[in-house]
C-alpha positions as CSV (number, residue, x, y, z in Angstrom):
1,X,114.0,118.4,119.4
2,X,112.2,121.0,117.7
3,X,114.4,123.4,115.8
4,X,113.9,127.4,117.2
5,X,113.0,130.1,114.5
6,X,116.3,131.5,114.6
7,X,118.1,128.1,113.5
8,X,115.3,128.0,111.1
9,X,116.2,131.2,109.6
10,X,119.9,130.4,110.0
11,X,119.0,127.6,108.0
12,X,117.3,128.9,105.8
13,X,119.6,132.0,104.8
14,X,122.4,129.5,104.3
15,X,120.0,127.7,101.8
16,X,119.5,130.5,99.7
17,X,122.9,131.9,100.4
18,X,124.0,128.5,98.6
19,X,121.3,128.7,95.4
20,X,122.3,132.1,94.8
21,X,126.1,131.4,94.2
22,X,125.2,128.1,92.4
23,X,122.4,130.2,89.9
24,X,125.2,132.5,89.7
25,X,127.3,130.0,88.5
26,X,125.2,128.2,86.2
27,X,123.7,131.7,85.2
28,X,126.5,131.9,82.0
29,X,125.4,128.7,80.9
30,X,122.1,129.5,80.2
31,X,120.3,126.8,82.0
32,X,116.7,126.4,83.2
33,X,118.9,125.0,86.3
34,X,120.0,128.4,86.9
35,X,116.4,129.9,87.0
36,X,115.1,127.2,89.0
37,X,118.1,127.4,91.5
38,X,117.3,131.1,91.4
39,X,114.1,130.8,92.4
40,X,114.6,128.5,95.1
41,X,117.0,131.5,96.6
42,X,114.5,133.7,96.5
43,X,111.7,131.4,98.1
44,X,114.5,130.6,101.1
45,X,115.5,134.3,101.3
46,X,111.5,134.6,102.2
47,X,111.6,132.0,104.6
48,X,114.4,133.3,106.5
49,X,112.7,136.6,106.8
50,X,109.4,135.1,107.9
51,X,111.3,132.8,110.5
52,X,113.4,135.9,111.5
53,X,110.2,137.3,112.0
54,X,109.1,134.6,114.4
55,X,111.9,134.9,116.2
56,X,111.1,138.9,116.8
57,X,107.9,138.1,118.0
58,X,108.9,135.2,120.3
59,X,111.4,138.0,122.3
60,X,108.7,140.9,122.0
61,X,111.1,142.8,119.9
62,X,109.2,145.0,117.5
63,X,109.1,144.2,113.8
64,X,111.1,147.0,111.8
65,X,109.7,145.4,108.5
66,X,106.6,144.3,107.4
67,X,106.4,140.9,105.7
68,X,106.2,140.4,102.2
69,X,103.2,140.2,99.9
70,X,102.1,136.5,99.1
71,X,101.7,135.9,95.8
């Protein structure tokens, strides 16, 4: 069964949720590890807002935010 946008954005907030505290932990060390884990965070932390977005759209709720730039 196909997974709804907000378990995809559940998803993918506890994904970057996790990357976060493990760059945070790693960031003393000074690893790449930490900056990779970092940006993997940030790229789920998108994610989640675009799926959250979805979600909006799919109950005709307004959008408050716009979405981010693409790079």
């Amino acid at each position: 069964m196909p997974q709804s946008p907000h378990n995809r954005a559940a998803e993918y907030h506890n994904l970057a949720a996790h990357a976060h505290s493990a760059a945070a932990a790693s960031h003393g060390q000074g690893s790449l590890t930490a900056h990779e884990l970092s940006r993997q965070a940030h790229e789920h932390s998108t994610r989640a807002f675009e799926e959250s977005r979805k979600a909006a759209e799919e109950h005709g709720e307004p959008t408050a935010v716009p979405a981010p730039a693409k790079k």
